[in-house]
C-alpha positions as CSV (number, residue, x, y, z in Angstrom):
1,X,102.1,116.1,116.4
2,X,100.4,113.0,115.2
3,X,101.1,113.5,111.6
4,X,104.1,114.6,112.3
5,X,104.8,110.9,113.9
6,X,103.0,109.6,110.8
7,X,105.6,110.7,108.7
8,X,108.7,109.7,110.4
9,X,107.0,106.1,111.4
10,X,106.9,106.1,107.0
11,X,110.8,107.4,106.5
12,X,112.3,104.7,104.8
13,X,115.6,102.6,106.2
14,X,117.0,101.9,103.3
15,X,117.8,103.8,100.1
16,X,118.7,103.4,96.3
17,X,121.7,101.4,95.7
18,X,121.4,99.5,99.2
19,X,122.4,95.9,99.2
20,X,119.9,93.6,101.5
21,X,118.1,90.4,101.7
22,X,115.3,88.8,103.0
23,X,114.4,87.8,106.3
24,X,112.4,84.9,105.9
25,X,113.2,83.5,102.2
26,X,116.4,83.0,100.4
27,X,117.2,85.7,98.5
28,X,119.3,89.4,98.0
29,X,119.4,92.4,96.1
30,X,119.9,95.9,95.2
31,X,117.1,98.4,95.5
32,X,116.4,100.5,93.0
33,X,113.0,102.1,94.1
34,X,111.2,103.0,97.0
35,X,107.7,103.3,98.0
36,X,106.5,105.2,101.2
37,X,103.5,102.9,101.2
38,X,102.4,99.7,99.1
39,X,101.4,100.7,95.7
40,X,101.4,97.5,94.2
41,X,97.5,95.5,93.3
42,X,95.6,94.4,96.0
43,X,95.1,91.4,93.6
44,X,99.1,90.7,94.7
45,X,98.8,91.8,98.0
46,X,95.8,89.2,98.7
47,X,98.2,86.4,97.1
48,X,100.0,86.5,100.4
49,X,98.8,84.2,102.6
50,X,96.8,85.9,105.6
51,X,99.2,85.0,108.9
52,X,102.4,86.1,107.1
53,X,101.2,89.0,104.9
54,X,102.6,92.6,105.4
55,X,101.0,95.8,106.2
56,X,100.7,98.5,103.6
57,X,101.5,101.5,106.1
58,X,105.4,100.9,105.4
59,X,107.9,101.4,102.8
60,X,108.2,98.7,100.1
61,X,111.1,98.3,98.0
62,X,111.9,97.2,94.7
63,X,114.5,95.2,94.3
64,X,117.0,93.6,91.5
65,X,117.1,90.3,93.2
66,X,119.0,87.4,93.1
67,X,118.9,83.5,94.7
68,X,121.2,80.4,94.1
69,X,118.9,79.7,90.6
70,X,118.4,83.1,89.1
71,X,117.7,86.7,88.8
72,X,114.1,88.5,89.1
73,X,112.8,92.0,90.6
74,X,111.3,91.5,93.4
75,X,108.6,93.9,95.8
76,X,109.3,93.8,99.9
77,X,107.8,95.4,102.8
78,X,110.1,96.8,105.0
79,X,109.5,94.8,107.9
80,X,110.8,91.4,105.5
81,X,114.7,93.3,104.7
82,X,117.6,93.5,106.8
83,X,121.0,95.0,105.8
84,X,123.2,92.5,103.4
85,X,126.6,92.6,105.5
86,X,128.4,90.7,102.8
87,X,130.3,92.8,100.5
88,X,129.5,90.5,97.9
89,X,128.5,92.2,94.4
90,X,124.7,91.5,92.7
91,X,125.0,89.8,89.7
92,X,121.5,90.8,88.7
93,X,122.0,92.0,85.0
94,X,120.6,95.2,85.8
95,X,122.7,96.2,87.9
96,X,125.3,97.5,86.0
97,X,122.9,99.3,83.8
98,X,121.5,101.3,87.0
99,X,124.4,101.3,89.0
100,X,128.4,102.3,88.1
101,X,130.2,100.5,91.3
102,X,129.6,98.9,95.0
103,X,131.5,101.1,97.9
104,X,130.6,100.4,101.1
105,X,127.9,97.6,100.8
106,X,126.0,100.7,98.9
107,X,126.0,100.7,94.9
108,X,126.4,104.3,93.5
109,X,123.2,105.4,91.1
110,X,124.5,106.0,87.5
111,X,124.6,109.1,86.4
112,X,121.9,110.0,83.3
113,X,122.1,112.6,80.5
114,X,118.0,113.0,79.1
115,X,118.8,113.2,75.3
């Protein structure tokens, strides 16, 4: 029963293709992979400062994010992303590489053929 809650508590919120932005900082994107847990360095997970830093027991995202100055990938706990309710389109460079069109506030994965 207990792992059982363990695994749903790690069920991510949001998916591939989902458009969202940060809570606390300035910025949006499109995610394009997800981790049940953190799997990034500790290294980068120490850089965080103490009183604002993340637990690992969550999903973390990848992102292809964007601000008002430029484009970058970012990595997110789940706790820091909410739904991006704009419609607006990522102009991440990426993104068209990854993704064919925006329907819904959801980008739709491109298909690929393995040669």
């Amino acid at each position: 029963m207990a792992e059982q809650r363990l695994l749903e508590d790690r069920r991510a919120k949001f998916a591939i293709g989902d458009v969202v932005r940060h809570r606390a900082f300035p910025f949006r994107g499109v995610i394009y992979d997800v981790d049940p847990t953190f799997a990034n360095t500790e290294e980068w997970w120490q850089s965080i400062p103490e009183q604002v830093r993340p637990k690992k027991d969550q999903p973390y995202y990848h992102l292809l994010a964007e601000n008002d100055q430029t484009t970058y990938e970012a990595y997110v706990s789940e706790q820091n992303l909410l739904s991006d309710e704009t419609g607006e389109p990522c102009l991440h460079p990426l993104v068209d590489e990854m993704f064919e069109s925006l329907k819904d506030g959801r980008y739709l994965v491109r298909n690929r053929t393995a040669n």
